[in-house]
VEXVO-199493 format. One record per residue (C-alpha): residue in three letters; residue number from 0; x, y, z. Coordinates in Angstrom, 1 decimal. Layout:
N
(Ala,NUM,(X,Y,Z));
...
***
This chain:
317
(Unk,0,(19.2,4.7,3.5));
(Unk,1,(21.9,5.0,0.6));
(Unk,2,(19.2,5.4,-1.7));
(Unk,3,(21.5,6.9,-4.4));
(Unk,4,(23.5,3.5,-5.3));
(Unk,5,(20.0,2.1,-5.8));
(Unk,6,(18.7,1.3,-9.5));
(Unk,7,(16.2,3.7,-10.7));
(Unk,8,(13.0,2.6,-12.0));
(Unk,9,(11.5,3.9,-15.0));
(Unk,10,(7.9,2.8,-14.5));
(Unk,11,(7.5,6.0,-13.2));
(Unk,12,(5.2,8.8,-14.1));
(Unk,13,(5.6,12.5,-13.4));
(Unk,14,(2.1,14.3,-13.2));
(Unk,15,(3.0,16.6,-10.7));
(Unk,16,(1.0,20.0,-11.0));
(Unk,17,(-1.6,18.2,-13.2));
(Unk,18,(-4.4,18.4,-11.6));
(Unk,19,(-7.3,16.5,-12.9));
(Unk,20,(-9.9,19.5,-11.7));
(Unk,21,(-12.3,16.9,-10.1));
(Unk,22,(-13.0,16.1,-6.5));
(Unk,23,(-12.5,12.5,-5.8));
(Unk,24,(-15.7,10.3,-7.4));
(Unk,25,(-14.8,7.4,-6.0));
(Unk,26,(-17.6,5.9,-3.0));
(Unk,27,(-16.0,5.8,0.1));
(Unk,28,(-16.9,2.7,1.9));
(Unk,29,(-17.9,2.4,5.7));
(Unk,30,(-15.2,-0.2,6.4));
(Unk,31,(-13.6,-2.4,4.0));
(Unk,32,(-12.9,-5.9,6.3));
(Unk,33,(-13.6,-9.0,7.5));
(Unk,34,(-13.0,-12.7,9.4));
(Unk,35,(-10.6,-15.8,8.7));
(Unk,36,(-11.0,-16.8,5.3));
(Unk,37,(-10.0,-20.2,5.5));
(Unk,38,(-6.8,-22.2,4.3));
(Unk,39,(-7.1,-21.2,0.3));
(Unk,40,(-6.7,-18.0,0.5));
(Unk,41,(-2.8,-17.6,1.3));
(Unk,42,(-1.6,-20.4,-0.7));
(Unk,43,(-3.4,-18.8,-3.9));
(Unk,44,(-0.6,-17.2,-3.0));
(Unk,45,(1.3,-19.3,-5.8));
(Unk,46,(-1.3,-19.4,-8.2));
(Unk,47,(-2.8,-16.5,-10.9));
(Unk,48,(-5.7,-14.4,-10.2));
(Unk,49,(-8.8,-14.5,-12.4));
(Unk,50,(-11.1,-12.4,-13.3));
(Unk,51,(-11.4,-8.6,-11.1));
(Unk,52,(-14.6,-7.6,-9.9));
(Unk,53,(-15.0,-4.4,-8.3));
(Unk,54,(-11.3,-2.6,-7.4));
(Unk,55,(-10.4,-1.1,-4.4));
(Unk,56,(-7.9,1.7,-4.1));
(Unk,57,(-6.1,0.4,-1.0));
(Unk,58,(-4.2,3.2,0.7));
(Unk,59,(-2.0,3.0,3.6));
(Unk,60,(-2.8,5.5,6.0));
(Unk,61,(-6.6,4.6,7.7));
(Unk,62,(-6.9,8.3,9.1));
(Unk,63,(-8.7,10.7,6.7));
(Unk,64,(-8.3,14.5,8.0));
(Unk,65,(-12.0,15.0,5.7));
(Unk,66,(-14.5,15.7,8.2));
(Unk,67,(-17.3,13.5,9.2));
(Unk,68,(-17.3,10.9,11.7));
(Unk,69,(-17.1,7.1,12.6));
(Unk,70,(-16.1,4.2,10.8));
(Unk,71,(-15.8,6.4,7.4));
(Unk,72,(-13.0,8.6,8.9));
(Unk,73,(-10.8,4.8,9.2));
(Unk,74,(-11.9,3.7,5.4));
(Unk,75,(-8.5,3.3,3.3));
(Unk,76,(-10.3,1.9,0.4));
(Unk,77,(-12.8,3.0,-2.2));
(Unk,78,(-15.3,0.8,-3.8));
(Unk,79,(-16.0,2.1,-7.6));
(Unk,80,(-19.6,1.5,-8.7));
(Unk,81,(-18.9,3.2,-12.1));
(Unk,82,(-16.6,0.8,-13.3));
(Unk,83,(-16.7,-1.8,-16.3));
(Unk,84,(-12.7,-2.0,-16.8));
(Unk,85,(-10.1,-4.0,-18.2));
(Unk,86,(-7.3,-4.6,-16.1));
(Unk,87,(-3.6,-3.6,-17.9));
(Unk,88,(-1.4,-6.1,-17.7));
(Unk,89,(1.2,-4.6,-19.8));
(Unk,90,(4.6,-2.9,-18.2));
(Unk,91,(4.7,0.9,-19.6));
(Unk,92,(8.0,2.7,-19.6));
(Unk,93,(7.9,6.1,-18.8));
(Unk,94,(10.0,9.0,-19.2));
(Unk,95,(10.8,11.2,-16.6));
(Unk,96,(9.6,15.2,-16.9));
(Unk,97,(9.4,17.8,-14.8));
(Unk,98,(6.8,20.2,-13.4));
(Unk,99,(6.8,23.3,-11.5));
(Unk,100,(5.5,21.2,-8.7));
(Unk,101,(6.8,21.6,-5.1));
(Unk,102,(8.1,18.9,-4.7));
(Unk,103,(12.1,18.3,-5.0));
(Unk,104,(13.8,15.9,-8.1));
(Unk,105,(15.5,14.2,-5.4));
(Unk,106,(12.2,12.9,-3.9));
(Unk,107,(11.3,12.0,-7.2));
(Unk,108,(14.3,10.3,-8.0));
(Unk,109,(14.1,8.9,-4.4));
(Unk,110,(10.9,7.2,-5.3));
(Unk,111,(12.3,6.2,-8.6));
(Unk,112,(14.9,4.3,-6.6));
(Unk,113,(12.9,2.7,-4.2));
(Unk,114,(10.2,1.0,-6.7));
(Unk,115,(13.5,-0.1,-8.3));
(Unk,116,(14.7,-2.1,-5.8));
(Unk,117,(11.3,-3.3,-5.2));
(Unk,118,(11.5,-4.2,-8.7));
(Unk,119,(14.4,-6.5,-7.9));
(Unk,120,(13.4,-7.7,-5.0));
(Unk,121,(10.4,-9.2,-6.3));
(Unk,122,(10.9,-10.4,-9.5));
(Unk,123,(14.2,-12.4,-7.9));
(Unk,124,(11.5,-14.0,-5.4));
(Unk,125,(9.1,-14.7,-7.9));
(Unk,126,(11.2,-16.4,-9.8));
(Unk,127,(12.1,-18.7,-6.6));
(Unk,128,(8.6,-19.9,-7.4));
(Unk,129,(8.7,-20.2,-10.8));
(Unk,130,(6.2,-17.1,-11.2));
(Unk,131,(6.8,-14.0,-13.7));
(Unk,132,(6.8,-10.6,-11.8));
(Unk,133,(4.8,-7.6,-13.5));
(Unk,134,(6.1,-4.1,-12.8));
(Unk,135,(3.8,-2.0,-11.3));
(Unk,136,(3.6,1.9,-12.0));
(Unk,137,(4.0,4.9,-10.0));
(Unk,138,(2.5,8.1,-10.4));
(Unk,139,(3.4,10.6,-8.7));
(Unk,140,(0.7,13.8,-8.4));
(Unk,141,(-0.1,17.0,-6.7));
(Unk,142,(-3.6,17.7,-5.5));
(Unk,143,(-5.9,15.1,-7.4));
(Unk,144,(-5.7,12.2,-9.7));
(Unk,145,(-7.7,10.1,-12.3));
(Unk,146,(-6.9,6.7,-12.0));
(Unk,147,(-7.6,4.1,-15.1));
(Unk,148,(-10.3,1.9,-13.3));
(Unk,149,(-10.6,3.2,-9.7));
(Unk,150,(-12.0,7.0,-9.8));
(Unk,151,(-10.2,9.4,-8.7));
(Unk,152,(-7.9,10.1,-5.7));
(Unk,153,(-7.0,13.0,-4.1));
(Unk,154,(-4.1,14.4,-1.7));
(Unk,155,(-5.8,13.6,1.3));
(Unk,156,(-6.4,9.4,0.7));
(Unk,157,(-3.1,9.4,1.1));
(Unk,158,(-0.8,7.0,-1.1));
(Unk,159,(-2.9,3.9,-2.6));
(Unk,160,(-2.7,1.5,-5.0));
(Unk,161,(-5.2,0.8,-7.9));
(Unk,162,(-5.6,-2.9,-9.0));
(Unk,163,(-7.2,-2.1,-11.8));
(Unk,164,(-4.2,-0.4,-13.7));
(Unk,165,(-1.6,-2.3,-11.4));
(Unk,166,(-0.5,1.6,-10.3));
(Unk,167,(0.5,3.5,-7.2));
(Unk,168,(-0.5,6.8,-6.7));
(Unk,169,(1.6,9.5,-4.5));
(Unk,170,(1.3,13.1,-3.8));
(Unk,171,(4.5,14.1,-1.8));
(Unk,172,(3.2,15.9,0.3));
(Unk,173,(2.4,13.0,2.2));
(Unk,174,(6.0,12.4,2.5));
(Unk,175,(6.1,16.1,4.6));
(Unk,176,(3.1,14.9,6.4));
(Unk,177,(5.0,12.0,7.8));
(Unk,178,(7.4,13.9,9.2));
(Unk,179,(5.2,17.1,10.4));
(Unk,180,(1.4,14.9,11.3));
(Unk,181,(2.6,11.5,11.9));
(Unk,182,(5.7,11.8,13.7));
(Unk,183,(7.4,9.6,11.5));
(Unk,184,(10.2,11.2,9.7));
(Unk,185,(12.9,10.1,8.2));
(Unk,186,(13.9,8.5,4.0));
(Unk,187,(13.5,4.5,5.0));
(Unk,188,(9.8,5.8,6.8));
(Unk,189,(8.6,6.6,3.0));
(Unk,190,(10.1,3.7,1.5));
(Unk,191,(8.2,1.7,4.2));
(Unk,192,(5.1,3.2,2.9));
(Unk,193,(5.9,2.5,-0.8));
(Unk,194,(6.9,-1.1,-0.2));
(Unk,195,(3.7,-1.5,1.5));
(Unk,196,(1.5,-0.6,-1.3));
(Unk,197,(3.8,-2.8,-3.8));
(Unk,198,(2.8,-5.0,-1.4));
(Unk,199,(-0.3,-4.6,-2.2));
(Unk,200,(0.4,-5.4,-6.0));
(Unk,201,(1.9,-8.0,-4.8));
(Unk,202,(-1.5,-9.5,-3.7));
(Unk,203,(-2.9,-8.4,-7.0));
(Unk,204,(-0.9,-10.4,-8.8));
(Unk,205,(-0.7,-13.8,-6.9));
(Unk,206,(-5.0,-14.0,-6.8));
(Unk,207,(-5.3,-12.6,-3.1));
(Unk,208,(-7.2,-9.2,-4.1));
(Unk,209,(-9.3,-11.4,-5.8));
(Unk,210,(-10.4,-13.6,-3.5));
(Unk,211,(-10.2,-10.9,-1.0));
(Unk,212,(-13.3,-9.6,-3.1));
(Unk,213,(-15.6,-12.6,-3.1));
(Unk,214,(-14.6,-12.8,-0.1));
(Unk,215,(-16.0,-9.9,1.7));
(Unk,216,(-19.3,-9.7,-1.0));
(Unk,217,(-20.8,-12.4,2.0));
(Unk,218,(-19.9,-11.0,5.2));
(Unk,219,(-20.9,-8.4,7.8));
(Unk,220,(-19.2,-5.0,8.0));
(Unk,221,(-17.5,-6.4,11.3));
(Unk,222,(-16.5,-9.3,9.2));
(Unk,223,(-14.8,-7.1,6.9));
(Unk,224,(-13.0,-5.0,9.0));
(Unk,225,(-11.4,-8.1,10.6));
(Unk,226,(-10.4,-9.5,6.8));
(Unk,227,(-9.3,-6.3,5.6));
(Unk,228,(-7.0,-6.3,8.5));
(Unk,229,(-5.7,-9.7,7.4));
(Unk,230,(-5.2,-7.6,4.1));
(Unk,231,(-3.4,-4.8,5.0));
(Unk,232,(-0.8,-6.9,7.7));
(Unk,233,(0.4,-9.2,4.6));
(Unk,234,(1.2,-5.9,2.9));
(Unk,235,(3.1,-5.0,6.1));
(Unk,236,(4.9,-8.3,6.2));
(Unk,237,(5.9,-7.7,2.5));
(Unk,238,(7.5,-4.6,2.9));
(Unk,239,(9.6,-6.1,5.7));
(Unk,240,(10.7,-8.8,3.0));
(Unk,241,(11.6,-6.1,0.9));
(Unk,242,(13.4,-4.4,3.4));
(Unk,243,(15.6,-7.9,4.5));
(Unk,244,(16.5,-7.6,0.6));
(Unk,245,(18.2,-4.4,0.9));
(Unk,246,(19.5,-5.1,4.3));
(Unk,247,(21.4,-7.5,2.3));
(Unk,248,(22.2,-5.1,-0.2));
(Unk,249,(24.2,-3.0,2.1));
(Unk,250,(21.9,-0.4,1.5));
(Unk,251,(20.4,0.2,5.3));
(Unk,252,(22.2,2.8,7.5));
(Unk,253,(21.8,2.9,11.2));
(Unk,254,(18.3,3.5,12.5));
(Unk,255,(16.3,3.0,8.9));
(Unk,256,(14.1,-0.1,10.7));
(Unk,257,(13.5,2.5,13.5));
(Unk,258,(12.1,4.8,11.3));
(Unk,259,(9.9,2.1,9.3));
(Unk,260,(8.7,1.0,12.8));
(Unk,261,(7.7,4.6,13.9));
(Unk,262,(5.9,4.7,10.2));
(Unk,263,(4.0,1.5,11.1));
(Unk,264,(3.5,2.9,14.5));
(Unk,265,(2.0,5.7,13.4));
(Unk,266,(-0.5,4.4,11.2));
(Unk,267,(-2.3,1.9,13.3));
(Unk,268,(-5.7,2.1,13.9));
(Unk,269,(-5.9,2.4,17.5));
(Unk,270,(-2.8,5.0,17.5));
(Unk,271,(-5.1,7.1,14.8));
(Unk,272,(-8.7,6.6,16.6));
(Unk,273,(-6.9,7.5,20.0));
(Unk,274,(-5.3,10.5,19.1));
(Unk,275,(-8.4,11.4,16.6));
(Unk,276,(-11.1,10.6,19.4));
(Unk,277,(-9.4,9.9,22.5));
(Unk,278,(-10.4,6.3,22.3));
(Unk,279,(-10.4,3.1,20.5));
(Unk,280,(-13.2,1.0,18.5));
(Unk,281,(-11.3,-2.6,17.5));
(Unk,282,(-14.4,-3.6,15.4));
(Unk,283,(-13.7,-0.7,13.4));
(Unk,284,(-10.0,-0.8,12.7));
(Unk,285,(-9.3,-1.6,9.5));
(Unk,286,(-5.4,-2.0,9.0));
(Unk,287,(-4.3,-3.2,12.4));
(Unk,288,(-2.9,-1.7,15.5));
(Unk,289,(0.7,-0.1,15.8));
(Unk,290,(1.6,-3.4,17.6));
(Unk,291,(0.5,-5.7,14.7));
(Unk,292,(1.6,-3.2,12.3));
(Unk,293,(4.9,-3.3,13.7));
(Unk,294,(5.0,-7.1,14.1));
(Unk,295,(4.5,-7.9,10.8));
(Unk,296,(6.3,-5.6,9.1));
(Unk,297,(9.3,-6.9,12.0));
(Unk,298,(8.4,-10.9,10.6));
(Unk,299,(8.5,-10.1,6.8));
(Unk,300,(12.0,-8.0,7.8));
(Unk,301,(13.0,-11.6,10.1));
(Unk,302,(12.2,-14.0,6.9));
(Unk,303,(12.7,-11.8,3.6));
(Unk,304,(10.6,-14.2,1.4));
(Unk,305,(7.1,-14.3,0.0));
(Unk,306,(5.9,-17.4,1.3));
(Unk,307,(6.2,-16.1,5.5));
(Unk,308,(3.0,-14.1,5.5));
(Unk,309,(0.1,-16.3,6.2));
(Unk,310,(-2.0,-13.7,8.3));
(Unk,311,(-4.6,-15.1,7.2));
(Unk,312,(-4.6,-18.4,8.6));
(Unk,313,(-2.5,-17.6,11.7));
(Unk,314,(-3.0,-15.8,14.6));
(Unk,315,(-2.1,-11.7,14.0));
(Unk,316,(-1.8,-10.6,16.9));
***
């Protein structure tokens, strides 16, 4: 990926080596999913979310290496109980600093590049629909985090995304770990994962994390598995759009959409339950298979606009 000729975002924010000295508060769920939500939900796709109920930090790996077993060890989000918040709206510049960190400035400015383009990408597609596109923030963090309306996060959630501040979180590590525990290495892997959870700000900001809340307040733990699928393949399918938008850019080398598909691979449920447990429990997979994973990220890549990604109202598999 020519990364360097991208435009660097500056709705970035360095706290690397601040750690907020606090083990992660927020209450991990047993599964965060559910069933077919009916023919509203995707096209509120072109209308504004109203008010936010409980927020989720959505991350994008379902495999937590923290002990403990069943469906918890597959939970990428975190219901907050503790939270009476205000959602900011508001686009905050930040400067970049530096820390002591381990972690390189080229991976910082790598991710500074990235949510750039993403930042082009989208607000060029919103405006296809006559919609205004908020930029979301990036942290980046060693160790632990406090979020503004979701807890706190910690290295091992992997990278997530907080609707509640409109704000990704990332400890780089993560972008080792793809190379050294997923199997999934490569620049255009980690950009995959960061497009995903813009993805998920995405949702945020069209109304489907909304209604993906009511939503799930009235159905089984089954139910909400199967929805949160629905969730997390939409994100899929709008990284792919992203990445069509910088295949047109000329900024995609040779083998970049291998190495998103290994990423997506990787991070399907029954890839992670298998090689966890040495077998699979569909009513518990919470962000799709590899194959779905893979699929959808393949469709968003095949259409490049926001409008493709019905997976909630069409078959996913």
């Amino acid at each position: 990926m020519k990364w360097e000729d991208l435009r660097k975002s500056r709705n970035i924010k360095d706290q690397r080596g601040q750690s907020s000295g606090r083990q992660s508060s927020a209450n991990r769920g047993s599964s965060m999913q559910g069933s077919n939500m009916g023919s509203s939900l995707f096209w509120m796709l072109l209308g504004s979310g109203g008010g936010k109920g409980k927020w989720l930090l959505i991350a994008v790996v379902a495999f937590m290496l923290i002990g403990g077993g069943g469906s918890g060890l597959f939970d990428l989000g975190f219901n907050t109980d503790n939270s009476t918040t205000t959602n900011q709206t508001t686009n905050t510049n930040f400067e970049y600093e530096t820390s002591n960190a381990d972690v390189s400035d080229e991976e910082y400015d790598f991710l500074a590049a990235v949510l750039g383009s993403t930042e082009d990408y989208w607000t060029e597609e919103f405006a296809r629909y006559d919609l205004d596109y908020r930029y979301p923030t990036l942290v980046v963090y060693t160790g632990s985090v406090q979020t503004n309306g979701c807890g706190f996060g910690t290295t091992q959630v992997g990278p997530f995304y907080c609707p509640a501040d409109e704000t990704l979180y990332i400890d780089l590590q993560f972008y080792r770990d793809l190379t050294t525990q997923y199997d999934a290495p490569g620049d255009f892997a980690m950009a995959y994962v960061v497009a995903h959870e813009v993805g998920h700000h995405v949702q945020n900001l069209v109304g489907t994390m909304d209604q993906y809340n009511a939503a799930i307040r009235q159905l089984s733990e089954k139910e909400k598995n199967a929805l949160n699928v629905r969730l997390e393949l939409q994100a899929d399918y709008y990284a792919g759009a992203w990445a069509s938008f910088v295949e047109g850019e000329g900024i995609l080398e040779s083998g970049d959409i291998e190495e998103a598909m290994q990423a997506a691979h990787a991070v399907g449920d029954d890839t992670l339950q298998e090689q966890a447990y040495g077998r699979t429990v569909p009513d518990s997979f919470t962000h799709g298979t590899s194959e779905q994973r893979q699929a959808w990220f393949m469709r968003g890549f095949e259409n490049g606009t926001l409008s493709g990604g019905d997976t909630f109202n069409e078959a996913i598999d």
